[in-house]
C-alpha positions in Angstrom: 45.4 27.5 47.0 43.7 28.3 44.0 44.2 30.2 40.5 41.2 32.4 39.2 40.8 33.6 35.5 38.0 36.2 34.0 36.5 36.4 31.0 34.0 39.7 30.9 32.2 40.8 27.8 32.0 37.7 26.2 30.3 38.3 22.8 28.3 35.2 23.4 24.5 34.4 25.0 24.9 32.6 28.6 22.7 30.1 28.0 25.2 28.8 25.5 28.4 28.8 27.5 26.8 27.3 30.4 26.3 23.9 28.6 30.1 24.1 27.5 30.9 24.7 31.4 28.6 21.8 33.0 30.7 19.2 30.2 33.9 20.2 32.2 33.4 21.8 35.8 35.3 19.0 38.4 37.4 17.6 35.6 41.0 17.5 35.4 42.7 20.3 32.9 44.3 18.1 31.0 40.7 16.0 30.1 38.9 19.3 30.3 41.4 21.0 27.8 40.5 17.6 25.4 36.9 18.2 25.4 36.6 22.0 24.6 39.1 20.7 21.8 36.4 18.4 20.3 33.3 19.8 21.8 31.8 21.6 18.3 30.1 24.4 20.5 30.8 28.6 19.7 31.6 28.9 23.3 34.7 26.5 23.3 36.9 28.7 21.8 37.0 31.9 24.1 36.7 28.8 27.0 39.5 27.1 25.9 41.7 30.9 26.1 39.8 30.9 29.3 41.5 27.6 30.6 44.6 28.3 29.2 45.4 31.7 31.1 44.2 29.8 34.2 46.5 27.1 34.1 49.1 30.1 33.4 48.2 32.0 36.2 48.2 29.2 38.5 52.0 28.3 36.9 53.8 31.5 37.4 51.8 33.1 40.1 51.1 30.7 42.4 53.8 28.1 41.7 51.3 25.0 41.4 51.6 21.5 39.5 50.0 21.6 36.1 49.6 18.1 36.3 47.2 18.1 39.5 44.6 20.8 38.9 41.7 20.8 37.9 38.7 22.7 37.1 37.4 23.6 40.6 34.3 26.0 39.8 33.3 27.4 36.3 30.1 29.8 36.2 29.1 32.2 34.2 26.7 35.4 34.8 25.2 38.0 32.0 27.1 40.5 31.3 25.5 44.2 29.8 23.1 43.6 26.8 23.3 45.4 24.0 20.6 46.6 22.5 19.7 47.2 18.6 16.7 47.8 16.7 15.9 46.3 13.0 13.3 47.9 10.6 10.5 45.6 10.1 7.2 46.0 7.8 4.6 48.8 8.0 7.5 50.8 9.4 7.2 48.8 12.6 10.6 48.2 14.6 12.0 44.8 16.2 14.3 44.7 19.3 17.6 42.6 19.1 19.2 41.8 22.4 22.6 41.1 21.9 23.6 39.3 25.3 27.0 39.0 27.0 28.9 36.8 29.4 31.1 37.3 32.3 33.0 34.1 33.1 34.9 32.9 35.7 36.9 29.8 36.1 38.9 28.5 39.4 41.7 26.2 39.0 42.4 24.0 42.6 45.5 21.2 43.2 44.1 18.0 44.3 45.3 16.6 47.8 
């Protein structure tokens, strides 16, 4: 059994939450809840929601132990990119790529 949570559109580059996920992917909630507490990363913050709503759905809707999951698979894929332009000199124009992630965690019991 397993308990999936989403996390689409976050306003943050992929390249930056996917360090925060390799610190806690196979880790047990409780020890991965502790290090996106301390971890002093942008990304912790929606992550730590992330795990949180997890645990929740893995509670109430599959009526697992909180004290035996833990973090069975984390990824994270890019999400749309939006785009914006900002005026340079000589009336020349710069692209901004303002990326997005879609994140997904699984929550499993250990045997």
């Amino acid at each position: 059994m397993e308990a999936r949570a989403y996390l689409r559109h976050a306003r943050i580059a992929p390249r930056k939450v996917q360090i925060v996920l390799d610190l806690i992917r196979n880790k047990p909630v409780d020890t991965a809840m502790a290090i996106l507490k301390h971890t002093p990363k942008a990304a912790c913050e929606p992550l730590e929601k992330l795990l949180k709503s997890a645990i929740a759905n893995a509670e109430n809707n599959h009526n697992m132990d909180k004290n035996s999951l833990f973090v069975a698979e984390c990824f994270v894929c890019p999400g749309p990119i939006m785009k914006r332009i900002r005026p340079r000199a000589q009336g020349r124009a710069f692209h901004i790529l303002k990326r997005t992630s879609h994140v997904t965690m699984v929550l499993r019991e250990k045997e």
